[in-house]
C-alpha positions in Angstrom: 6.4 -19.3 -6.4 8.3 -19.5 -10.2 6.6 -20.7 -12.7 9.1 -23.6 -13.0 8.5 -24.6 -9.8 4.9 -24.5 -10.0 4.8 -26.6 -13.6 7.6 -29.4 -11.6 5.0 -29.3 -8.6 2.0 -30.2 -11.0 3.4 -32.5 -12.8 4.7 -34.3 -9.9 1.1 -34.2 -8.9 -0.5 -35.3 -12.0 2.6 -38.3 -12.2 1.6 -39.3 -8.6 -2.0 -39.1 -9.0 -1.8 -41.6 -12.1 0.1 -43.8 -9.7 -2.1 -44.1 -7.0 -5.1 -44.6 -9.4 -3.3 -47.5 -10.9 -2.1 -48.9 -8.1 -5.0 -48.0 -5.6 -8.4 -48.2 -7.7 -9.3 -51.6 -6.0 -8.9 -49.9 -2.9 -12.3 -48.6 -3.2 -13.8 -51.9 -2.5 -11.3 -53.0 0.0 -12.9 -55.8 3.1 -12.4 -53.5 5.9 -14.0 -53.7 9.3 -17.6 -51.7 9.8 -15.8 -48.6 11.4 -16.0 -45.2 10.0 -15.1 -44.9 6.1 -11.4 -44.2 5.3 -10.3 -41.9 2.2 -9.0 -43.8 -0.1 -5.6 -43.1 -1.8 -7.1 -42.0 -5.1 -9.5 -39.6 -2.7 -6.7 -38.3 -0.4 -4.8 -37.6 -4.2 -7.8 -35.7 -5.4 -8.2 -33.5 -2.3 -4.6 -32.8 -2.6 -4.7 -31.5 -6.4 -7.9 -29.3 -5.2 -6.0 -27.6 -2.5 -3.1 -27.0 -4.4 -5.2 -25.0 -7.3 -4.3 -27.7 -10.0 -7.9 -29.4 -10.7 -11.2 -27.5 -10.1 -13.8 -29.1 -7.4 -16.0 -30.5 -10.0 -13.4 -32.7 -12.0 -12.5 -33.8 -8.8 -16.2 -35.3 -8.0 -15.7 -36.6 -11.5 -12.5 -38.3 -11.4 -13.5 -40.2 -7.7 -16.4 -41.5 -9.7 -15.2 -42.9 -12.4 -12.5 -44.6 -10.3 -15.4 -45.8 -8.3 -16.9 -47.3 -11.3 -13.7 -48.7 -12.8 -13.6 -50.6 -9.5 -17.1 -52.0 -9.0 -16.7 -53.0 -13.0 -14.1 -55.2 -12.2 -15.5 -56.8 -10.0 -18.3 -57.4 -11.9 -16.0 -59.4 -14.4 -14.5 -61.5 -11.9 -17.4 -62.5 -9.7 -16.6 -66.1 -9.1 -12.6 -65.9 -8.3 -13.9 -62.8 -5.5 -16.7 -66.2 -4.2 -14.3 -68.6 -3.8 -12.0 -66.6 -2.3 -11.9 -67.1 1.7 -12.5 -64.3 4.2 -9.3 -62.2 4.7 -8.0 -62.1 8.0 -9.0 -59.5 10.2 -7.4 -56.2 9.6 -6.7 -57.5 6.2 -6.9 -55.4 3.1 -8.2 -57.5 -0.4 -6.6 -55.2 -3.6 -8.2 -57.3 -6.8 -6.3 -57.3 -9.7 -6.7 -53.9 -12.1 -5.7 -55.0 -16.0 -3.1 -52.9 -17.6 -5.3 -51.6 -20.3 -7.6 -49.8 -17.5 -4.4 -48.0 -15.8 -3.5 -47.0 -18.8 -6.6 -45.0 -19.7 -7.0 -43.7 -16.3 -2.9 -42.2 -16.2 -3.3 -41.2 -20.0 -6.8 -39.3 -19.2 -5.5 -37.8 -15.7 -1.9 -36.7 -17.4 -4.1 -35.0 -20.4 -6.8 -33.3 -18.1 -4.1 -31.6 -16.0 -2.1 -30.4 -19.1 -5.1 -29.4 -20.8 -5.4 -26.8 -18.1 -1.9 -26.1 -17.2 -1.6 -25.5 -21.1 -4.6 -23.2 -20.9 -3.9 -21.4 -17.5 -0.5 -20.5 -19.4 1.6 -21.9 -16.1 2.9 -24.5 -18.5 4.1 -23.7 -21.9 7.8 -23.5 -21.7 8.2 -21.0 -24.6 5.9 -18.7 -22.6 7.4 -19.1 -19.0 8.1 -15.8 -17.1 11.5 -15.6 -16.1 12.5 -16.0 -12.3 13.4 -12.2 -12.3 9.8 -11.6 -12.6 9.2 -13.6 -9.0 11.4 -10.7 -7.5 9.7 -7.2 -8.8 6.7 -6.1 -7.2 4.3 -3.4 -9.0 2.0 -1.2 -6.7 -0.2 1.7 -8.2 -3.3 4.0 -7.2 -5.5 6.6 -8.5 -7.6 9.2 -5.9 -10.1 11.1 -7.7 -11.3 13.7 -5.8 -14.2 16.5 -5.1 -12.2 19.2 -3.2 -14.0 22.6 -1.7 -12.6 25.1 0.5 -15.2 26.9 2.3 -14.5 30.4 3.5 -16.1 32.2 6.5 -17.6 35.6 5.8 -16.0 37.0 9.2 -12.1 36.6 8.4 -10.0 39.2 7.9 -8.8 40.6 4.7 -5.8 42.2 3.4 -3.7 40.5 6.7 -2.0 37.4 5.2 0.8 37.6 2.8 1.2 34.7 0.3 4.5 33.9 1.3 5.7 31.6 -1.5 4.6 34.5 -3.8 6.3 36.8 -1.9 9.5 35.7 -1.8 9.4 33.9 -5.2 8.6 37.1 -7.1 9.6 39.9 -4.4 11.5 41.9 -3.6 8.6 43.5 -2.5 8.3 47.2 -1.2 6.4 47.6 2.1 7.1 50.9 3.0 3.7 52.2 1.4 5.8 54.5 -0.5 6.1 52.9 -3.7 2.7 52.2 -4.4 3.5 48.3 -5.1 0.5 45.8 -4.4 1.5 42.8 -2.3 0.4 39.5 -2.8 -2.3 37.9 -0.6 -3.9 35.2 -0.1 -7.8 33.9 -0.6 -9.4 34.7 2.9 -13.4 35.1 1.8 -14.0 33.3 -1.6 -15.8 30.1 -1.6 -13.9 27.1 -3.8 -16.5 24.7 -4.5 -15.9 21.3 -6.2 -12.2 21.7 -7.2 -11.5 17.8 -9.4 -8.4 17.0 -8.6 -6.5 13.2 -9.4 -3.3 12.0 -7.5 -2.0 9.3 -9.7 1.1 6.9 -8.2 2.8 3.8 -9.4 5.9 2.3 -7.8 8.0 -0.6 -8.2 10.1 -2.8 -5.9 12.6 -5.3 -7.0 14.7 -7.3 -4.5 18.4 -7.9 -5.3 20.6 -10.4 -3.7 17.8 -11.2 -1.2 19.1 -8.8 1.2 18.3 -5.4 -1.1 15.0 -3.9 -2.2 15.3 -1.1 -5.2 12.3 0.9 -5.4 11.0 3.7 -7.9 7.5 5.7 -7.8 6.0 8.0 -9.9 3.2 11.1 -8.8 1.5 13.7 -10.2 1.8 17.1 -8.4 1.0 20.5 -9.7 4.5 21.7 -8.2 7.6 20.0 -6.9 7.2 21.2 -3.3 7.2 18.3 -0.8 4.0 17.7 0.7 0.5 17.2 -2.3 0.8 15.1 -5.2 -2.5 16.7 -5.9 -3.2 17.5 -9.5 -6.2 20.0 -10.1 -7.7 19.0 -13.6 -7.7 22.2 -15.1 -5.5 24.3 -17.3 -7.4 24.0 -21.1 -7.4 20.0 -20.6 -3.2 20.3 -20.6 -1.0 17.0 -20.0 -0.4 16.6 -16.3 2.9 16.8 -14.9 4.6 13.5 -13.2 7.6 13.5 -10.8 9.9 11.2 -9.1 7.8 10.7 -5.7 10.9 8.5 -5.0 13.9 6.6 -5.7 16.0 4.3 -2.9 17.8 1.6 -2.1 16.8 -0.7 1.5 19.0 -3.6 2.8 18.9 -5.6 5.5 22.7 -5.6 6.4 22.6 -7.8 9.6 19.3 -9.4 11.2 17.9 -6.5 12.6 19.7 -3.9 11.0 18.4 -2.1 7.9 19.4 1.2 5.7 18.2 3.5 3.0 19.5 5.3 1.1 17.8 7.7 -1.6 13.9 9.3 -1.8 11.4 7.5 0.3 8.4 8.0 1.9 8.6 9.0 5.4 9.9 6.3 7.7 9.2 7.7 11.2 6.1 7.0 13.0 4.4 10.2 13.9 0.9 11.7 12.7 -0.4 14.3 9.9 0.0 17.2 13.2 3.8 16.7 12.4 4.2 15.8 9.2 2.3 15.5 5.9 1.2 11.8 4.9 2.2 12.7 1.5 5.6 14.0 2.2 8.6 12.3 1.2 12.2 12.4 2.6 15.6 12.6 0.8 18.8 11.5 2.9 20.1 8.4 4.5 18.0 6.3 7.2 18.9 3.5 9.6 17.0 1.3 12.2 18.1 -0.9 14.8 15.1 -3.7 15.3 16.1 -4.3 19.1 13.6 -7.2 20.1 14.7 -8.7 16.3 18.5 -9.0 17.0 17.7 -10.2 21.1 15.3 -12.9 19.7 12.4 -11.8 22.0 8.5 -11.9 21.7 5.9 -9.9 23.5 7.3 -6.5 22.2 8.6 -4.4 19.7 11.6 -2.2 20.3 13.3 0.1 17.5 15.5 3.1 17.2 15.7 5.1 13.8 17.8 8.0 12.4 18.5 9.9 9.5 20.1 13.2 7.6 18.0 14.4 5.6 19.3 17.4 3.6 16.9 20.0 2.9 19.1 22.4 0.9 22.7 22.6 -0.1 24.9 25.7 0.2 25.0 27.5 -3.4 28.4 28.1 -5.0 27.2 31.0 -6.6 25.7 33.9 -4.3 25.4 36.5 -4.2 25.0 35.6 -8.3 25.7 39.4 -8.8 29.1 40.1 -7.4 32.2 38.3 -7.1 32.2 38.3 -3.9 30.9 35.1 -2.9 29.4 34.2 0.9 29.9 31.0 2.4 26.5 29.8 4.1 25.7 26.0 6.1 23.8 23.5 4.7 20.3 22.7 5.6 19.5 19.5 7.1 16.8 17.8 9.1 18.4 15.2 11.6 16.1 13.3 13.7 16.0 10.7 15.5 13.4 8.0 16.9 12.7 5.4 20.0 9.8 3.1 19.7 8.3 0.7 22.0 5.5 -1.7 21.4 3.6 -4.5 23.2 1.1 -7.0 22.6 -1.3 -8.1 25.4 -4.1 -10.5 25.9 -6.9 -10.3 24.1 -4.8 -8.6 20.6 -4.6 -5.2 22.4 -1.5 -3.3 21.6 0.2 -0.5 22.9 2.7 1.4 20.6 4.7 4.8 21.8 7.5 7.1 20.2 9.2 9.5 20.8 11.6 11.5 18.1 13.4 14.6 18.3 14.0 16.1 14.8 16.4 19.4 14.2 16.1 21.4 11.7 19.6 23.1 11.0 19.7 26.8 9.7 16.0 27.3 8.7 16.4 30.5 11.0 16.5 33.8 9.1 18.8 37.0 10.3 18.9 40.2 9.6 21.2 41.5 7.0 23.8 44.1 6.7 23.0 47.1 5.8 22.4 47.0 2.2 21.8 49.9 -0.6 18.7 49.0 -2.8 18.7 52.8 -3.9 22.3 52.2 -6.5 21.0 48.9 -8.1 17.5 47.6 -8.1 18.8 44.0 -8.5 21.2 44.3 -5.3 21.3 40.4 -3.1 21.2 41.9 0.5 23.5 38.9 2.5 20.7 37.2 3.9 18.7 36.8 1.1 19.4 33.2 0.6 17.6 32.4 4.3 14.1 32.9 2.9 11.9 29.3 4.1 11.5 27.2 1.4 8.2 26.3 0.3 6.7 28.1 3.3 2.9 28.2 4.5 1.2 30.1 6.4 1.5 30.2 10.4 5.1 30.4 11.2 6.1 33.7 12.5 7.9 35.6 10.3 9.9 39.2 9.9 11.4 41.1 7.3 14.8 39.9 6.1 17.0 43.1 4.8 18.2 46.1 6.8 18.1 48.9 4.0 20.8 51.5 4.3 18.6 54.6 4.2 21.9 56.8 3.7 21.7 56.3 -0.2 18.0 57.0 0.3 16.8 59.5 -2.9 13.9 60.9 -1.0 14.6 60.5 2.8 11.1 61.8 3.2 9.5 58.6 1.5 12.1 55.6 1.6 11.7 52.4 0.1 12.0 49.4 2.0 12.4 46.3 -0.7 11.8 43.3 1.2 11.9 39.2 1.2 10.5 37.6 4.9 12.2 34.8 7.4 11.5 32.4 9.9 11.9 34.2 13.4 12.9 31.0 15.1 14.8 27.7 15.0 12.9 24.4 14.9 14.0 21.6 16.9 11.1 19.5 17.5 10.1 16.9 20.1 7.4 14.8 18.4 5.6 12.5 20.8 3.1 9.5 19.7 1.1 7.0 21.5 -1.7 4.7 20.3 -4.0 2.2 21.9 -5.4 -1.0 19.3 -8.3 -3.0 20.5 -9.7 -5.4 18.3 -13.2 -6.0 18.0 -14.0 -8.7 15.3 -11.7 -10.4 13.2 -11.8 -7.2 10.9 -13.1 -4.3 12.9 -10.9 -2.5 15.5 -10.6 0.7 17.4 -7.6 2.7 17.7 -7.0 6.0 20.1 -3.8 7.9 19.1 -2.5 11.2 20.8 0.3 13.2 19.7 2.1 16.1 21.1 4.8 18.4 19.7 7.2 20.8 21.3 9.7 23.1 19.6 12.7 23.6 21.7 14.0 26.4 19.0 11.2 29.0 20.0 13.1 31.7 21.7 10.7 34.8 22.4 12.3 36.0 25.3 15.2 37.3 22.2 12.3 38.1 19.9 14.2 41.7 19.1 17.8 40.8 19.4 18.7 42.0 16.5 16.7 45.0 16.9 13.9 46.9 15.9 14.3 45.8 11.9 13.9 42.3 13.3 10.5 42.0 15.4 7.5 40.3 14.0 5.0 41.0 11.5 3.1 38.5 12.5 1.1 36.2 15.4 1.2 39.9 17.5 -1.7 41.6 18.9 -1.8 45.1 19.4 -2.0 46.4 23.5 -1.9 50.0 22.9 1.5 50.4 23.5 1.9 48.4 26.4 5.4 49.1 27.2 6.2 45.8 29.2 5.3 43.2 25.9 6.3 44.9 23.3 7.5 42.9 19.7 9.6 45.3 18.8 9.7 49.1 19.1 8.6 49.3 15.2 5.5 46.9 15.3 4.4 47.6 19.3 2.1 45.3 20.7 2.2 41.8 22.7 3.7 38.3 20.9 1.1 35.9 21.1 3.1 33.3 18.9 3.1 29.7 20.6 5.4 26.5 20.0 3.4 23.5 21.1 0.7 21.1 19.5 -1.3 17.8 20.7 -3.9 15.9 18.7 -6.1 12.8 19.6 -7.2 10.3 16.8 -10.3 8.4 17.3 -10.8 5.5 14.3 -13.2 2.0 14.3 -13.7 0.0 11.3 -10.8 -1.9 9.0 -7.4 -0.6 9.9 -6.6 0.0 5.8 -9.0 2.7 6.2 -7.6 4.4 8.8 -5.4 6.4 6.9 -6.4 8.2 3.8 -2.5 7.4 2.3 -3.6 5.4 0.2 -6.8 3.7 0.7 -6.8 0.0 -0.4 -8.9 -2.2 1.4 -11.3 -5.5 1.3 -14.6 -5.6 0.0 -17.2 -4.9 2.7 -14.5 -3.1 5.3 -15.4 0.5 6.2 -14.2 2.9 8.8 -15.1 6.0 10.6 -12.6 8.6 11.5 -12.5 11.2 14.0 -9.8 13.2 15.1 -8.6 17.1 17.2 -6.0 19.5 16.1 -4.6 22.2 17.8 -1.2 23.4 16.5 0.5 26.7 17.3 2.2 29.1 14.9 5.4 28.4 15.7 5.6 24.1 16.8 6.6 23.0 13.7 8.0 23.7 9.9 4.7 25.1 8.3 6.5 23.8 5.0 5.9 20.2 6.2 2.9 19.6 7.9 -0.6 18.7 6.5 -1.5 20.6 3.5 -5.3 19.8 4.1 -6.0 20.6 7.5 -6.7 24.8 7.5 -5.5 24.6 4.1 -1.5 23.9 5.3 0.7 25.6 7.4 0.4 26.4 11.7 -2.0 28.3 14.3 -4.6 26.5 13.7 -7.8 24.2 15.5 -10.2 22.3 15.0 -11.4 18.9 14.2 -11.9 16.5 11.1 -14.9 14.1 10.3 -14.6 11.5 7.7 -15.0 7.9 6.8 -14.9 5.4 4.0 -16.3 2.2 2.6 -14.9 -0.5 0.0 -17.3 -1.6 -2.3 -15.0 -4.2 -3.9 -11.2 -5.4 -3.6 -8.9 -2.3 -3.8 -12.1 0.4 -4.0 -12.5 2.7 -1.9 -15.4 5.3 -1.6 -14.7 8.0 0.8 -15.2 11.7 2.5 -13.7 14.0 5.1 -15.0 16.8 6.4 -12.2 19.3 7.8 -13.1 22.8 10.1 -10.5 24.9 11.7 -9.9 28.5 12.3 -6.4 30.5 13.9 -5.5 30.1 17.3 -4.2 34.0 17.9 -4.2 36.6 15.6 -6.8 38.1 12.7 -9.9 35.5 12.1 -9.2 33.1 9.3 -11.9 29.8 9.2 -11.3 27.3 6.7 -13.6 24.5 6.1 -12.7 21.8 3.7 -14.9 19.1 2.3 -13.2 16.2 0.5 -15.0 13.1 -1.4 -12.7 10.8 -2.7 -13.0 7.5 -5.3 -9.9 5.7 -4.7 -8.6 2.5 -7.4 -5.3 0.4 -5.7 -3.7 -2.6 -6.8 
């Protein structure tokens, strides 16, 4: 409500008000039969200011009295006109007469009470009225402050995982063994115990034209890759970094029919097992609100879609030659059908299903390229290295080195970046069952399943030996029937599907840990399963907490959390999962979070 309007409203209620208690005070004493006691008009005014916000409960009591007295005062100076009078008829009301000095005082002390605290409130001073502008912007903010360890079991291996975004950030790096260069790996047996880490967010929302909602938000984030907005306090007490968490447009073009256009937090419904809660998409988005635009109750049916570019072809590579190469653009395109129903009781059924491609995130095998005549060469495939890459995704070794220019045949060099080995075009599959318990405690059972129709092992050394697998491969002895690859011989134990089950009781705002804001007294208990193989999804996407990011990984997560006041959460997650094929790797995470919303 404007200001303006609320000022008019009072007013009118203060104006009315005095009206009734001038006209009406004598009602109070009104000749009416023995039944039950009517409100009178100055009492059904009085109720009315209290529900509306405008007087407080106790003024009220206050002002009904001293009507009350007004009224038996009166009559108290007329007795012997109200004795001679004759008995009204029946149904009759008797209204004595109320002198015009009395409704007077009673307007002018009702109009000055109400202004007193209109005046005080600030809701009615015209020089310090908000502009309606104001009634259309909406600011949302929250701060997670957070206890983060990783927990390392003694058992995993060492010296087996690359760090990938290291890697291929800083690389080329030479694996041959022959050039003594160390490769970068990463943490596998050292304990991280109480990392302090702060996401900080604030957003704004404005509506234009009443069809169009503009929104901004700000995060921290100790990097601009797509998934944590995590910022670890440390770094000699520096100045934290902020980013644009997002930036869109949304209309509603036609009932039922909405866009967006922009940055925006991920529209799709799906679960962490897909994609991270954190993660934000650029592109264009559109959804169809079927059962809005048919006019039906009982369900929900909607169909989404989107292009959402991941990265654009460069103008400029390779930056060292003039002879430029022409590569596709990246996208992610999906697509989404959900269904929903409400039965008896307020249980409620929801299902999706979405299909999202992932265009060209498939690396290849380059020409043959000669590293030996200039240490900076671009091999032609250098540009397909994953961005902001994981761990878990199966991966090989992007350059073909032309050994003919070779200085020392005996000992070559082999200067390499690393690839995804397959396409990714994933079916992501959702269903969830609500039951509620008490008007703010329910139980909700979600499943999820993933598929990746890209995963093509049966071609796993297509483009020849250069190309086979340096990971998610277990050794056989040679088993001559399952090789992956002639030069890395053993058996492909890579997989592309993943399911999960969700188990959560309590308030439903504390279900999800994105972000936290809640009543006081709700609480919630969280449970959930993960099993995810290497190769069912993007390991650039999913959730960053679970194993630590990335794919080929179980296990299960324990948590809960409780809101000691309005918008405070207290909370904690315990999070244990180790690989699914290859060397061990256990990663236990304990989180205890302080959240602040508004």
């Amino acid at each position: 409500m404007s200001q303006g309007l609320k000022v008019r409203r009072t007013v009118w209620m203060a104006a009315l008000l005095s009206s009734a208690l001038v006209g009406a005070v004598p009602a109070l004493a009104q000749d009416a039969a023995p039944a039950a006691r009517r409100d009178s008009a100055v009492e059904t005014m009085v109720k009315l200011l209290i529900e509306e916000g405008i007087i407080p409960p106790d003024k009220a009591a206050a002002l009904t009295a001293r009507a009350q007295a007004l009224a038996a005062q009166e009559q108290q100076q007329a007795p012997a006109a109200t004795a001679e009078l004759t008995p009204p008829p029946a149904g009759a009301v008797r209204v004595p007469y109320v002198p015009e000095t009395v409704r007077a005082q009673i307007a002018t002390q009702v109009r000055d009470e109400v202004m007193a605290q209109a005046k005080a409130e600030r809701w009615a001073a015209p020089d310090n009225a908000a502009p309606d502008w104001v009634d259309n912007i909406r600011i949302h903010g929250d701060l997670r402050v957070r206890s983060a360890s990783s927990l390392y079991s003694r058992d995993n291996a060492t010296n087996s995982f690359y760090d990938v975004p290291a890697f291929n950030s800083s690389g080329p790096y030479d694996v041959s063994g022959n050039g003594n260069q160390l490769i970068p790996q990463i943490n596998t047996i050292r304990d991280k115990v109480n990392n302090m880490q702060i996401r900080a967010r604030i957003g704004i929302e404005a509506t234009v034209a009443e069809r169009f909602q503009l929104g901004f938000q700000l995060a921290t984030g100790d990097d601009a890759g797509p998934i944590s907005t995590n910022s670890n306090l440390t770094g000699g007490f520096r100045k934290r970094d902020v980013w644009i968490q997002n930036a869109y447009v949304r209309g509603e073009l036609v009932d039922g029919v909405t866009a967006m256009l922009g940055r925006f937090d991920n529209p799709f419904r799906t679960t962490d097992l897909m994609f991270d809660p954190d993660l934000a998409l650029d592109g264009v988005y559109g959804e169809v609100d079927v059962t809005k635009i048919l006019r039906q109750d009982g369900f929900h049916l909607a169909v989404r879609g989107g292009a959402f570019p991941i990265q654009f072809e460069p103008t400029d590579f390779p930056s060292t030659s003039g002879d430029k190469r022409n590569w596709r653009d990246r996208y992610m395109f999906s697509g989404q059908v959900e269904l929903a129903k409400e039965f008896a009781g307020g249980v409620r059924v929801d299902l999706s299903a979405a299909y999202h491609n992932f265009t060209y995130l498939r690396g290849h095998v380059s020409e043959p390229c000669d590293t030996y005549s200039a240490t900076n060469i671009e091999c032609s495939t250098d540009i397909l290295r994953p961005l902001w890459a994981s761990k878990g995704n199966t991966l090989f070794y992007l350059r073909r080195i032309d050994q003919e220019f070779a200085t020392n045949p005996a000992q070559p060099n082999n200067p390499q970046y690393l690839g995804l080995k397959f396409a990714y075009r994933v079916l992501d599959v959702n269903g969830s069952v609500s039951v509620p318990i008490s008007e703010r405690v329910q139980a909700r059972l979600t499943g999820s399943y993933l598929y990746n129709f890209g995963f093509d092992p049966e071609n796993i050394c297509r483009e020849g030996e250069d190309a086979g697998p340096i990971n998610n491969y277990v050794v056989t002895n040679g088993d001559a029937n399952q090789l992956a690859c002639g030069a890395n011989p053993g058996k492909f134990v890579g997989g592309n599907e993943g399911y999960g089950a969700y188990f959560s009781i309590g308030d439903p705002d504390l279900f999800s840990v994105n972000p936290r804001r809640a009543r006081r007294g709700a609480w919630a208990i969280n449970a959930a399963y993960k099993y995810l193989q290497s190769d069912a999804v993007p390991d650039s996407f999913t959730d960053s907490d679970f194993h630590l990011g990335g794919t080929n990984a179980k296990g299960f997560i324990l948590g809960g959390a409780w809101a000691p006041y309005n918008g405070i959460t207290i909370g904690g997650r315990w999070l244990s999962a180790s690989e699914i094929v290859g060397p061990p790797l256990k990663i236990d995470v304990l989180q205890i979070d302080l959240g602040v919303a508004f």
